[in-house]
mmCIF file as gemmi writes it, N, C-alpha and C atoms, coordinates in Angstrom:
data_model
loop_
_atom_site.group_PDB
_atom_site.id
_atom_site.type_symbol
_atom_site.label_atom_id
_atom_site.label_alt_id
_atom_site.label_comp_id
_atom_site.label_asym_id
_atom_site.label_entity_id
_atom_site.label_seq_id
_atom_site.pdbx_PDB_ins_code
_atom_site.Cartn_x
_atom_site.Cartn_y
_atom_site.Cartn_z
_atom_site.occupancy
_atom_site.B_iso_or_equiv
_atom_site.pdbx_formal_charge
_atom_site.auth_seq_id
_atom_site.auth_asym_id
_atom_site.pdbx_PDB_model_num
ATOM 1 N N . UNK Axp A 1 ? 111.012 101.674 93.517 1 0 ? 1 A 1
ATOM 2 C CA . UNK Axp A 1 ? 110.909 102.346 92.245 1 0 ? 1 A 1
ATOM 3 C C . UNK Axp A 1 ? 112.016 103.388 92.108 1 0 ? 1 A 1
ATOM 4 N N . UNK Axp A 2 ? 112.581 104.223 93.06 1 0 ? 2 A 1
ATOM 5 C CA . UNK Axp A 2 ? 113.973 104.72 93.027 1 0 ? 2 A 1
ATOM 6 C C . UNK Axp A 2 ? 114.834 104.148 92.809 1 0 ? 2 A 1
ATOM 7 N N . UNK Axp A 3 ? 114.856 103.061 92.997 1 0 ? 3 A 1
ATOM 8 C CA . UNK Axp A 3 ? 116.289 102.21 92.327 1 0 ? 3 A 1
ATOM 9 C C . UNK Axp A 3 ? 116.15 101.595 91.317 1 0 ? 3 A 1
ATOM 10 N N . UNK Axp A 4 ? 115.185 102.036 90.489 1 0 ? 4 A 1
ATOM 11 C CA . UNK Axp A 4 ? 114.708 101.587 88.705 1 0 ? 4 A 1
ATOM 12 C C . UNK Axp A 4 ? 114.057 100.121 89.131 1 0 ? 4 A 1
ATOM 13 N N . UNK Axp A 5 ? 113.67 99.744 90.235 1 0 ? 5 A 1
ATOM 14 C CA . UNK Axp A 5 ? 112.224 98.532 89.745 1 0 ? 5 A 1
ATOM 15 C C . UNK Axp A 5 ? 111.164 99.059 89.235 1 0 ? 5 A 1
ATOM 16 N N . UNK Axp A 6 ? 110.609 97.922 89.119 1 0 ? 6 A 1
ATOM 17 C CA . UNK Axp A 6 ? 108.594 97.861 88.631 1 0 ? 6 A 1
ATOM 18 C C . UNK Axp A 6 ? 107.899 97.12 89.897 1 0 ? 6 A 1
ATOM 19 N N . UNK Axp A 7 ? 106.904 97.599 90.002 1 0 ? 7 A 1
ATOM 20 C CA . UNK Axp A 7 ? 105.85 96.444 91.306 1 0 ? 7 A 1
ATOM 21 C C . UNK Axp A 7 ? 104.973 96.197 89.937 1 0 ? 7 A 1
ATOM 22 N N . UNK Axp A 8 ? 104.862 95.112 90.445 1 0 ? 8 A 1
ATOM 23 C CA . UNK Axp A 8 ? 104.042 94.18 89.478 1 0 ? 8 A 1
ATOM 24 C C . UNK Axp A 8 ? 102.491 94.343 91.178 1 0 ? 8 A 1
ATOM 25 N N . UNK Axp A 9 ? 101.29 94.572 90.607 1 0 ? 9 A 1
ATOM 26 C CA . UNK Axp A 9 ? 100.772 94.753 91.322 1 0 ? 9 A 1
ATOM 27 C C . UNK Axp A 9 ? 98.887 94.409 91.1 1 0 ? 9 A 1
ATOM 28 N N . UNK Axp A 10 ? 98.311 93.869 91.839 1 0 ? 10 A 1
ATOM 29 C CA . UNK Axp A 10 ? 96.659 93.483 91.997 1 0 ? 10 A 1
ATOM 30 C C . UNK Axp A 10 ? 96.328 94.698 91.858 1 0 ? 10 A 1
ATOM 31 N N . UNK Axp A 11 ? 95.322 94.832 91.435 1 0 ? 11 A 1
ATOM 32 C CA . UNK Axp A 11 ? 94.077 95.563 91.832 1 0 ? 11 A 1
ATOM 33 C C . UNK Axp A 11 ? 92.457 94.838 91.319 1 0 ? 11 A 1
ATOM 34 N N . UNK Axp A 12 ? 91.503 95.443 91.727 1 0 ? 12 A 1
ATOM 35 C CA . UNK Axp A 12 ? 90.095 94.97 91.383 1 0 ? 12 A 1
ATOM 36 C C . UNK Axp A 12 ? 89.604 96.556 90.666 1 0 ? 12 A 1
ATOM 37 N N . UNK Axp A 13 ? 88.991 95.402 89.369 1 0 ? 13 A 1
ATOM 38 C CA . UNK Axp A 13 ? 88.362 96.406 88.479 1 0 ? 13 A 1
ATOM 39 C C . UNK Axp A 13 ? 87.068 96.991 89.4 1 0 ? 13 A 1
ATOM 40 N N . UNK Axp A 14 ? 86.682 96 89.8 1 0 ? 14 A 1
ATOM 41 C CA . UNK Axp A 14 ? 85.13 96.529 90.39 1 0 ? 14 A 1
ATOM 42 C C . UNK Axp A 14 ? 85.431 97.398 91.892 1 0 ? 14 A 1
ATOM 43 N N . UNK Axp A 15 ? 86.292 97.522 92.371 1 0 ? 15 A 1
ATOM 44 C CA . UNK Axp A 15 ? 86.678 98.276 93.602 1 0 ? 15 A 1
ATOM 45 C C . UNK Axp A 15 ? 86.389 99.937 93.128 1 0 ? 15 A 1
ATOM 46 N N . UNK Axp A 16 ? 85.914 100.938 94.158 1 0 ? 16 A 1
ATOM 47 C CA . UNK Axp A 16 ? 85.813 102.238 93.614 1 0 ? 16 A 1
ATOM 48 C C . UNK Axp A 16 ? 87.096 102.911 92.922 1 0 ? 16 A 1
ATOM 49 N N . UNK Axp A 17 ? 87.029 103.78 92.149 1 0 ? 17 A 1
ATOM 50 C CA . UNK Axp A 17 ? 86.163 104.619 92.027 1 0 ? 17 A 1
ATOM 51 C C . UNK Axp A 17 ? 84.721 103.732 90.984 1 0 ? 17 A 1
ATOM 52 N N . UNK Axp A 18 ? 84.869 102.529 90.931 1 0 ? 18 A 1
ATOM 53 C CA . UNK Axp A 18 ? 83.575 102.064 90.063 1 0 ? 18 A 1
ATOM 54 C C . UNK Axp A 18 ? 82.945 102.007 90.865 1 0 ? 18 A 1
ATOM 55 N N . UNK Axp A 19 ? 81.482 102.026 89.821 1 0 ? 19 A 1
ATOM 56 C CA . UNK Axp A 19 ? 80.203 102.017 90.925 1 0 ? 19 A 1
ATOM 57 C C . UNK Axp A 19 ? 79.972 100.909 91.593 1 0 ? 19 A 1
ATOM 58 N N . UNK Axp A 20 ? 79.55 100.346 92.978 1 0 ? 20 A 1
ATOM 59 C CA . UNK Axp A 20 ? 79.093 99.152 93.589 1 0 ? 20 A 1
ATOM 60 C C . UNK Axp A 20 ? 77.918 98.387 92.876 1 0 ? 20 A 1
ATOM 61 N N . UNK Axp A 21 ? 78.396 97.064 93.273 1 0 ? 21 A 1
ATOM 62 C CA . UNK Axp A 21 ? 76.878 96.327 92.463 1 0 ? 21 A 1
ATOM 63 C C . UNK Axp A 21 ? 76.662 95.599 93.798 1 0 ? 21 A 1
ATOM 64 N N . UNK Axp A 22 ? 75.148 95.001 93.364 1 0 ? 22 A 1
ATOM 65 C CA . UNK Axp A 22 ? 74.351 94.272 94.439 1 0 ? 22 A 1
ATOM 66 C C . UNK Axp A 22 ? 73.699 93.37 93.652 1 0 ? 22 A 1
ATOM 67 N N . UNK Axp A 23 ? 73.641 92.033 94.923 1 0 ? 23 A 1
ATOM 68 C CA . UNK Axp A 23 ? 72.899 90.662 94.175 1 0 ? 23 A 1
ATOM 69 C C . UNK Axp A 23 ? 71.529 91.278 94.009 1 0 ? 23 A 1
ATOM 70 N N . UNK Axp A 24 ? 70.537 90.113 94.1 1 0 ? 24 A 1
ATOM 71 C CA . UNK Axp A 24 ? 69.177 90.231 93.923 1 0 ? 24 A 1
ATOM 72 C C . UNK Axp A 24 ? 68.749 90.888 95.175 1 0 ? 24 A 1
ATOM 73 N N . UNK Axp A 25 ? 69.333 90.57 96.419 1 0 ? 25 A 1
ATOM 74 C CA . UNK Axp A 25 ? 68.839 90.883 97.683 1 0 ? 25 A 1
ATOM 75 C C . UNK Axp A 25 ? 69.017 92.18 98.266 1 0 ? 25 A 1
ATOM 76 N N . UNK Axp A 26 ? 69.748 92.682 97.497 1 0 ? 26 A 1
ATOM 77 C CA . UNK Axp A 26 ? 70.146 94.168 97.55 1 0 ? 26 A 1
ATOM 78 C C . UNK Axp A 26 ? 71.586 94.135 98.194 1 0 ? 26 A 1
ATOM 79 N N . UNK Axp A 27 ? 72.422 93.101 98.665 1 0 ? 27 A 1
ATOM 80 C CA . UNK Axp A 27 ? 73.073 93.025 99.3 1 0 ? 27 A 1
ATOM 81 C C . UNK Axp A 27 ? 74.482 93.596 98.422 1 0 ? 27 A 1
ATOM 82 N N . UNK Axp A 28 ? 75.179 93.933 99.002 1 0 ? 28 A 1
ATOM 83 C CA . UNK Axp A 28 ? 76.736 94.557 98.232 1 0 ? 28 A 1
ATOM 84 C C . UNK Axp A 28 ? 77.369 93.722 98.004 1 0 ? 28 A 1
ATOM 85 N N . UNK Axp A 29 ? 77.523 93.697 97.168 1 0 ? 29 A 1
ATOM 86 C CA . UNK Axp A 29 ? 79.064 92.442 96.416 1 0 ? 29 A 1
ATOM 87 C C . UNK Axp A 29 ? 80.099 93.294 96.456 1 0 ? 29 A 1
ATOM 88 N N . UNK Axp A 30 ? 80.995 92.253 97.008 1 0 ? 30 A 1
ATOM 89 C CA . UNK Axp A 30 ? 82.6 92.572 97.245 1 0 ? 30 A 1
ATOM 90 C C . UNK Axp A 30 ? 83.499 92.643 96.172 1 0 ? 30 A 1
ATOM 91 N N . UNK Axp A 31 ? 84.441 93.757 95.735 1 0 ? 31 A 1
ATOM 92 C CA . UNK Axp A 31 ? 84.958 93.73 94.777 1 0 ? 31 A 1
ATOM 93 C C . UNK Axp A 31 ? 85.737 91.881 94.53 1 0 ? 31 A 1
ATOM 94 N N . UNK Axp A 32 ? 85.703 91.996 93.126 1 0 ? 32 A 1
ATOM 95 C CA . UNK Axp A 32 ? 86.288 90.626 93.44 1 0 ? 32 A 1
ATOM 96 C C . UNK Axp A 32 ? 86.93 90.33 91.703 1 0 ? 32 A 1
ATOM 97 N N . UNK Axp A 33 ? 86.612 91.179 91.156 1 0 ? 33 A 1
ATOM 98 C CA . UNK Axp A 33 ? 87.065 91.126 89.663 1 0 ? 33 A 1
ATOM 99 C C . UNK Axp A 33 ? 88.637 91.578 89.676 1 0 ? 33 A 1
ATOM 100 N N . UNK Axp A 34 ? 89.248 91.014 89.652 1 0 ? 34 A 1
ATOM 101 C CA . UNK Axp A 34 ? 91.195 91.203 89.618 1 0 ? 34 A 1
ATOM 102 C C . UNK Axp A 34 ? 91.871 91.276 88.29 1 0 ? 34 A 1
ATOM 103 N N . UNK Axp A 35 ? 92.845 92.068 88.562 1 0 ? 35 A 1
ATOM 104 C CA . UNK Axp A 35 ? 93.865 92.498 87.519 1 0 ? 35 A 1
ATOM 105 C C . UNK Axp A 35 ? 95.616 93.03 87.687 1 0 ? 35 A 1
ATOM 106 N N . UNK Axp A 36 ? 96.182 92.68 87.046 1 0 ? 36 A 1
ATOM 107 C CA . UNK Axp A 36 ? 97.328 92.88 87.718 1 0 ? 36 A 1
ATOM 108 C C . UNK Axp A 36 ? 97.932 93.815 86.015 1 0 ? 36 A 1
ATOM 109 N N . UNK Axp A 37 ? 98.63 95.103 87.34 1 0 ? 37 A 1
ATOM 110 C CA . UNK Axp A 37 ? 99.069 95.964 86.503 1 0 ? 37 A 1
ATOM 111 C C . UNK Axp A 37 ? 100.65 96.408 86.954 1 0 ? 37 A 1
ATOM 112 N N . UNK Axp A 38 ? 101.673 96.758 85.94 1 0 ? 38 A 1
ATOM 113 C CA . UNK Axp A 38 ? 102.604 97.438 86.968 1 0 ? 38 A 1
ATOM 114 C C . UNK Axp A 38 ? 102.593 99.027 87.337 1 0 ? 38 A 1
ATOM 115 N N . UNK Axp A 39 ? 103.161 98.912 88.511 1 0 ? 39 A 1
ATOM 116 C CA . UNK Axp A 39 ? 103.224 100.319 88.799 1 0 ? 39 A 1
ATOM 117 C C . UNK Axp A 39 ? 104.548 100.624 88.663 1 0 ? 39 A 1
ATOM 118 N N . UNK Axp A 40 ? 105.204 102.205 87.527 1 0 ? 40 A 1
ATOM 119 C CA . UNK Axp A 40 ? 106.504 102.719 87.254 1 0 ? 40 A 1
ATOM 120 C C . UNK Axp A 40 ? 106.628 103.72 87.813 1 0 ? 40 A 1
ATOM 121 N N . UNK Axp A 41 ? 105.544 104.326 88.356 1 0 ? 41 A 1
ATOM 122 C CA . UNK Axp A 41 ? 106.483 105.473 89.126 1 0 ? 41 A 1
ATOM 123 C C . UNK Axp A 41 ? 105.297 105.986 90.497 1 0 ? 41 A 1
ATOM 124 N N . UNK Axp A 42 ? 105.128 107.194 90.516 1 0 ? 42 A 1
ATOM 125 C CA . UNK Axp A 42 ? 103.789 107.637 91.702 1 0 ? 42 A 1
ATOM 126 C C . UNK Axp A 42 ? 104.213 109.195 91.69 1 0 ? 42 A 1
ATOM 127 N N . UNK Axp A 43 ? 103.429 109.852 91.603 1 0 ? 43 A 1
ATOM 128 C CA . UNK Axp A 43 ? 103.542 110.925 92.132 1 0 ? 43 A 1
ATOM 129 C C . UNK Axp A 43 ? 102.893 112.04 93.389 1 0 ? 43 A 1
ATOM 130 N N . UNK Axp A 44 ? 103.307 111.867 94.402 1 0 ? 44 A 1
ATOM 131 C CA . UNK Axp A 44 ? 103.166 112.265 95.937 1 0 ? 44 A 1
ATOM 132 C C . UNK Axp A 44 ? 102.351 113.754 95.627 1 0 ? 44 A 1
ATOM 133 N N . UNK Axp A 45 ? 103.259 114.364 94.658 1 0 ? 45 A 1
ATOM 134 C CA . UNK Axp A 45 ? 102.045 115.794 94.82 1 0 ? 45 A 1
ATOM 135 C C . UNK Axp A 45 ? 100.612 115.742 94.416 1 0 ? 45 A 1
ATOM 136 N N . UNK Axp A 46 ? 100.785 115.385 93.1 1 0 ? 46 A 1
ATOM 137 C CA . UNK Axp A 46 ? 98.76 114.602 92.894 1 0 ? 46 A 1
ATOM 138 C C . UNK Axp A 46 ? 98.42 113.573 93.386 1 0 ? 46 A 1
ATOM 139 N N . UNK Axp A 47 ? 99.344 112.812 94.182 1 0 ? 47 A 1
ATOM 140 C CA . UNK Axp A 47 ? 98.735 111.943 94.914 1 0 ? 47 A 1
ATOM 141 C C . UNK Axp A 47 ? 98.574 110.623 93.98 1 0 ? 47 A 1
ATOM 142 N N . UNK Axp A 48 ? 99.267 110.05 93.344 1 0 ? 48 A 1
ATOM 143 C CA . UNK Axp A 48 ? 98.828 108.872 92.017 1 0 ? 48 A 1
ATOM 144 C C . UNK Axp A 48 ? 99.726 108.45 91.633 1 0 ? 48 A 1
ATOM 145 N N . UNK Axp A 49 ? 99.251 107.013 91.598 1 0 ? 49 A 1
ATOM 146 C CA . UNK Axp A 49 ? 100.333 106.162 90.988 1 0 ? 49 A 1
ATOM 147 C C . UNK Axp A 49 ? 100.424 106.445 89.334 1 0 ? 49 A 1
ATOM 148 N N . UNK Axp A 50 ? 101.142 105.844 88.834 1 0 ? 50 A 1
ATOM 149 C CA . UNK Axp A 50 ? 101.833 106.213 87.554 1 0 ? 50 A 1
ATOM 150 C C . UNK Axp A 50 ? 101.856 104.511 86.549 1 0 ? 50 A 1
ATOM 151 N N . UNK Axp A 51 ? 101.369 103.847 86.431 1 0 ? 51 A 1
ATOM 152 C CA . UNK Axp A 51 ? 101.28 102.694 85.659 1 0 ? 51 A 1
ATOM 153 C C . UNK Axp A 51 ? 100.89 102.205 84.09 1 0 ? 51 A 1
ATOM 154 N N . UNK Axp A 52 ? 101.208 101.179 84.362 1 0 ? 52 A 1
ATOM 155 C CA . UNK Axp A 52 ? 101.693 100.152 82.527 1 0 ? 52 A 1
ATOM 156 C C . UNK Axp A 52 ? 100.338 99.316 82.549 1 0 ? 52 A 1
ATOM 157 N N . UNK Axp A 53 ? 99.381 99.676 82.327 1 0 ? 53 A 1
ATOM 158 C CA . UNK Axp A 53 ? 97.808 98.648 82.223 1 0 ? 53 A 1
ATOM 159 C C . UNK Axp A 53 ? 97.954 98.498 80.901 1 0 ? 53 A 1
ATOM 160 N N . UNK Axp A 54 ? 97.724 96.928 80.875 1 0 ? 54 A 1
ATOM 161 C CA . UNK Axp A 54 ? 97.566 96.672 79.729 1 0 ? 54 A 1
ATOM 162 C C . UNK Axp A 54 ? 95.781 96.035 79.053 1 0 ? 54 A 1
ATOM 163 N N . UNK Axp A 55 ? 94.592 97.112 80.081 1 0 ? 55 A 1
ATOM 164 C CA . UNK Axp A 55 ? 93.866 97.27 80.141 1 0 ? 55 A 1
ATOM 165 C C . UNK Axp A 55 ? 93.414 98.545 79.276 1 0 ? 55 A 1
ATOM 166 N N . UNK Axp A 56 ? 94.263 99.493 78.953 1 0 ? 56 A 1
ATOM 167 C CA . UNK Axp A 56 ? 94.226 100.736 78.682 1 0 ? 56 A 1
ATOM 168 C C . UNK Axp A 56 ? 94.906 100.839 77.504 1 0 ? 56 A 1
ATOM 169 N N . UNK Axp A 57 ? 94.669 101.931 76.284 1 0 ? 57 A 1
ATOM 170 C CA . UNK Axp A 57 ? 95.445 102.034 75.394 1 0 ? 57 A 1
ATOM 171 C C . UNK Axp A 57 ? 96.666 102.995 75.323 1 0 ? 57 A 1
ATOM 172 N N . UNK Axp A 58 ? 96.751 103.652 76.11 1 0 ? 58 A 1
ATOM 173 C CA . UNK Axp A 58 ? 97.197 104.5 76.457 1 0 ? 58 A 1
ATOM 174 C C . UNK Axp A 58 ? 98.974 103.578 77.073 1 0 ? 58 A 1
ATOM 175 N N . UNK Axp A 59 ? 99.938 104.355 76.864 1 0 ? 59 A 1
ATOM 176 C CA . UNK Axp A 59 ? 101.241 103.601 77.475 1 0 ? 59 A 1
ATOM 177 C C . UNK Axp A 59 ? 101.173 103.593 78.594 1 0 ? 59 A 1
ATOM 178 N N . UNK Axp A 60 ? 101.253 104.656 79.388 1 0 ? 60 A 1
ATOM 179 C CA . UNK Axp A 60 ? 101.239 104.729 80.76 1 0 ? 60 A 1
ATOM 180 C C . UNK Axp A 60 ? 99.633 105.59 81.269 1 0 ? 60 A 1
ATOM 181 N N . UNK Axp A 61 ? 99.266 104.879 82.499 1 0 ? 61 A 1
ATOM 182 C CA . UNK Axp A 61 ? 97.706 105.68 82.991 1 0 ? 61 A 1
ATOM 183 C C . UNK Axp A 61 ? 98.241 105.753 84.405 1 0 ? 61 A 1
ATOM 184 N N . UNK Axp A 62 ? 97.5 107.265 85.171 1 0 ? 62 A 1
ATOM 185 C CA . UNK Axp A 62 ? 97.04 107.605 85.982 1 0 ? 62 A 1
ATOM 186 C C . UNK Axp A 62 ? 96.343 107.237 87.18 1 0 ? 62 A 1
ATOM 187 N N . UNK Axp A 63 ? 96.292 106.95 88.218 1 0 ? 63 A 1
ATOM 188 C CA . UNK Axp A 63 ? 95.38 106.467 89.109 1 0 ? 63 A 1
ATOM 189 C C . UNK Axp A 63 ? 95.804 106.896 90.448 1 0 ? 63 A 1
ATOM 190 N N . UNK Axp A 64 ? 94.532 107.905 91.029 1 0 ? 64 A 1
ATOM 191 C CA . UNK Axp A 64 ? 94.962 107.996 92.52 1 0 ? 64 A 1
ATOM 192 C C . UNK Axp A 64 ? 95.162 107.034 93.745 1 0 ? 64 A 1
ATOM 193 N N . UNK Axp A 65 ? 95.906 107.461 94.065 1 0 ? 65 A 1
ATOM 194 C CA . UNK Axp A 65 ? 96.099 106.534 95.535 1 0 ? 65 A 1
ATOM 195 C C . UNK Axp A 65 ? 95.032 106.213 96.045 1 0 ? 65 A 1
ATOM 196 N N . UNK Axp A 66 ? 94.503 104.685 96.42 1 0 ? 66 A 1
ATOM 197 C CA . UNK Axp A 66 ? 93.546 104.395 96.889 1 0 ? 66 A 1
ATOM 198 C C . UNK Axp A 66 ? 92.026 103.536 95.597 1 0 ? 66 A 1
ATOM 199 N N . UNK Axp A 67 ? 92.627 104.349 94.424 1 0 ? 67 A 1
ATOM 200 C CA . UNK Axp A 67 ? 91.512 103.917 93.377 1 0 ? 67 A 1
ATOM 201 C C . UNK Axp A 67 ? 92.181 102.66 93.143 1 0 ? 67 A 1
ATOM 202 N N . UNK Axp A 68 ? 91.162 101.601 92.903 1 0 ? 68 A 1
ATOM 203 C CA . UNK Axp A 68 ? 90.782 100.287 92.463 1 0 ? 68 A 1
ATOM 204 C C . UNK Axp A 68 ? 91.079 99.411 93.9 1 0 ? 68 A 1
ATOM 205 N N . UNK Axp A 69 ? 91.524 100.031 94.852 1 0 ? 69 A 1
ATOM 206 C CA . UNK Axp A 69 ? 92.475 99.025 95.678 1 0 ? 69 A 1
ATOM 207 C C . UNK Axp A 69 ? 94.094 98.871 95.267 1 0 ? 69 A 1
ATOM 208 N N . UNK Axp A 70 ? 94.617 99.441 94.296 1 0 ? 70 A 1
ATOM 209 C CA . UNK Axp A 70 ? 95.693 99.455 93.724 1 0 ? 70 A 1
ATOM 210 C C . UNK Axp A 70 ? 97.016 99.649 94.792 1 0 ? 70 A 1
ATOM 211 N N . UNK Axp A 71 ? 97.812 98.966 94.835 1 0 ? 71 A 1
ATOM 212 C CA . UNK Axp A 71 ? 99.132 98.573 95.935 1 0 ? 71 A 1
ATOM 213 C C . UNK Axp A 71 ? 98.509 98.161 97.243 1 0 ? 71 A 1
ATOM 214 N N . UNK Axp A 72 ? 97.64 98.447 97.267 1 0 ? 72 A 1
ATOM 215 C CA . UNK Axp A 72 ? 97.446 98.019 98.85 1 0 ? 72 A 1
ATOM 216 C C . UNK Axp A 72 ? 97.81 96.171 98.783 1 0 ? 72 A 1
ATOM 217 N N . UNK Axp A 73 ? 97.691 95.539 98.499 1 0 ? 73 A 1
ATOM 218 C CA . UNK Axp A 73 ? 97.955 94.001 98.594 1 0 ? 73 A 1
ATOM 219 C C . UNK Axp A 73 ? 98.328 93.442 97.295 1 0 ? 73 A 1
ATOM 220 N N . UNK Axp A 74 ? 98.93 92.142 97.162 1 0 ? 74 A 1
ATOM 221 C CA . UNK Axp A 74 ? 98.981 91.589 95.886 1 0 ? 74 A 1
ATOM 222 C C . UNK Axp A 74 ? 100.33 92.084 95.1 1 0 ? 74 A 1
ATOM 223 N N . UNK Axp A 75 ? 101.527 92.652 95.487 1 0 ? 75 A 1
ATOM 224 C CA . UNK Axp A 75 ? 102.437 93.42 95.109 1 0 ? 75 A 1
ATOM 225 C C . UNK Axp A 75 ? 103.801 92.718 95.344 1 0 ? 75 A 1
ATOM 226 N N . UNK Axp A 76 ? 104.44 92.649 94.046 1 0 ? 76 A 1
ATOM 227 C CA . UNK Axp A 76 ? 105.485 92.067 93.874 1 0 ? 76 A 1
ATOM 228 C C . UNK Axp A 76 ? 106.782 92.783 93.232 1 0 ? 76 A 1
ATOM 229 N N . UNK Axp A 77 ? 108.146 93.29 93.712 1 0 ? 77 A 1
ATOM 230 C CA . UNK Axp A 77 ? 109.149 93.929 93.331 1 0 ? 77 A 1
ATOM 231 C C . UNK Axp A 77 ? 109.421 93.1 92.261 1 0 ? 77 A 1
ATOM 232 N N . UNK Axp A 78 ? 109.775 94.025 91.003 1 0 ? 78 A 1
ATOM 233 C CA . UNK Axp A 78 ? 110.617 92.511 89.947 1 0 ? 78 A 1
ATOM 234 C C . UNK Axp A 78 ? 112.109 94.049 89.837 1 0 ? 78 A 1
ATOM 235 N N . UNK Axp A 79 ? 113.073 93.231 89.821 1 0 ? 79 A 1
ATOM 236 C CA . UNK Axp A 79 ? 113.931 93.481 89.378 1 0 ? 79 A 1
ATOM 237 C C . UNK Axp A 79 ? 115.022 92.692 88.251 1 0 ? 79 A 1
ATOM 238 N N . UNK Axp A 80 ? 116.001 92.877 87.96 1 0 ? 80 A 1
ATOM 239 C CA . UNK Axp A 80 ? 116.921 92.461 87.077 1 0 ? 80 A 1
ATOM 240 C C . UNK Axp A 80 ? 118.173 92.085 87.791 1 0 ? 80 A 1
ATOM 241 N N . UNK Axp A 81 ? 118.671 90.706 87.199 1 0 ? 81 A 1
ATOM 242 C CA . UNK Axp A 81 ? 119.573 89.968 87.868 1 0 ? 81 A 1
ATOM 243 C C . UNK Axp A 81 ? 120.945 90.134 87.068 1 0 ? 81 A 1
């Protein structure tokens, strides 16, 4: 992202900070609802990525490091050729 890319990047809606759900058995279901958002920038002092959801109305949203599962896997550099 210092050298002007985007990560094109997974996350799961249902991953915290949302609340957990459970089948009938009480058992925990695994996040598993996916979405792919990019991430444009991050900022280290609040701790949060900086992204383009096109989930949100908003241009760019907020999200701390760690919420949704966001960069941890599923992450792709796009650049310009």
């Amino acid at each position: 992202m210092r050298n002007g890319k985007f990560v094109n990047s997974g996350l799961y809606l249902d991953a915290p900070p949302a609340e957990p759900k459970y089948n009938e058995k009480n058992e925990k279901i695994e996040p598993h609802q996916g979405h792919r958002v990019y991430i444009v920038g991050f900022g280290d002092a609040r701790g949060e990525w900086i992204v383009n959801d096109s989930n949100k109305e908003e241009e760019l949203t907020r999200y701390p490091y760690g919420a949704y599962e966001l960069g941890n896997r599923w992450s792709t550099i796009l650049e310009k050729k």
